[in-house]
C-alpha positions as CSV (number, residue, x, y, z in Angstrom):
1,X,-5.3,18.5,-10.4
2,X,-7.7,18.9,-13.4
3,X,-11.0,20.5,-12.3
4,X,-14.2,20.1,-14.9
5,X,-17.6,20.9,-14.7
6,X,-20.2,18.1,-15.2
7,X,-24.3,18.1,-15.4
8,X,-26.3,15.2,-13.9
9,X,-26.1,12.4,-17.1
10,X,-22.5,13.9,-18.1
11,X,-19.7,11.7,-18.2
12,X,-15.6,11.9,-17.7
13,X,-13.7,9.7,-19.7
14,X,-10.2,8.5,-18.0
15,X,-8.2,6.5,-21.1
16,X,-10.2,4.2,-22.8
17,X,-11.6,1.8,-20.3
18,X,-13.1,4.2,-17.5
19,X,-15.6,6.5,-17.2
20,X,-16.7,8.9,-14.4
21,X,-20.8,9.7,-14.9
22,X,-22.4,12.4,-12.6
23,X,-25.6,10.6,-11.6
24,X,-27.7,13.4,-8.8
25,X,-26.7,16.9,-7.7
26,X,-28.8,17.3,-4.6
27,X,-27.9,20.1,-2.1
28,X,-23.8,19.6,-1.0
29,X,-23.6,15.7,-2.4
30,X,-22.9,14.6,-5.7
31,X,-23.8,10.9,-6.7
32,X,-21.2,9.5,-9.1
33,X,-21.0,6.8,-11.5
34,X,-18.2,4.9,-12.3
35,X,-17.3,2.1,-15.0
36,X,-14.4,0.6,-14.7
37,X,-12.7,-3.1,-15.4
38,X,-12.8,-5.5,-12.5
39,X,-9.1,-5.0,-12.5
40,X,-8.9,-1.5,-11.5
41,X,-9.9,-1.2,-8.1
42,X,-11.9,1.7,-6.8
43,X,-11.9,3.0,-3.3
44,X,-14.1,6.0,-1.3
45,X,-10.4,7.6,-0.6
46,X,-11.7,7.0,3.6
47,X,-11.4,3.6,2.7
48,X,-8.6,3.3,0.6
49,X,-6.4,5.3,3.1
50,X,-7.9,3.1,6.5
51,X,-6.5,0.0,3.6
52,X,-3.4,1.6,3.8
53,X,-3.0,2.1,7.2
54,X,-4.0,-1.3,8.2
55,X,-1.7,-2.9,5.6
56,X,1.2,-1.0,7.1
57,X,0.3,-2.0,10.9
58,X,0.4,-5.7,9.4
59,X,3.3,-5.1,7.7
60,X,5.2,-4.1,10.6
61,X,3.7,-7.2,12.6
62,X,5.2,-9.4,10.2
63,X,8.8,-8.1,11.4
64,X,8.0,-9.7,14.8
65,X,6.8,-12.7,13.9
66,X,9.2,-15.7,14.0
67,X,9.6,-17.3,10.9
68,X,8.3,-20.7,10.3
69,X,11.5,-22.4,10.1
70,X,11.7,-21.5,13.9
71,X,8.1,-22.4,14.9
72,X,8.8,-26.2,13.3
73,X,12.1,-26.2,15.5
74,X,10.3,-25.7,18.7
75,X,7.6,-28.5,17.4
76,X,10.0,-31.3,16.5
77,X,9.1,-34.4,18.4
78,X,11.4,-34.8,21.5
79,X,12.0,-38.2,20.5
80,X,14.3,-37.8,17.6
């Protein structure tokens, strides 16, 4: 892990397209800036890891389901 010390208005520059700005310093919390492309998607890491977490639960779900092939197999019209 790289560790650098920033001021309020000081920026971090990750490659060329993002940048990391230090915005307030007030007691224990540090406000941070960051511009980034709309591609590159940018999470609170609580968030990004409950994401994770639900998209594994689903994942798992998915096993169970049956397949659609099934479900139309149990729909066909008696009559045929």
């Amino acid at each position: 892990m790289l560790i650098l010390a920033r001021k309020i208005n000081e920026s971090i520059n990750i490659g060329d397209k993002i940048e990391v700005s230090i915005i307030d310093i007030r007691g224990d919390q540090v406000k941070v800036g960051i511009k980034a492309p709309k591609e590159v998607k940018v999470f609170r890491r609580e968030v990004y890891e409950a994401i994770q977490s639900e998209n594994l639960i689903a994942s798992k779900a998915s096993k169970n389901l049956p397949t659609i092939d099934n479900l139309l197999k149990d729909k066909k019209d008696p009559a045929e």
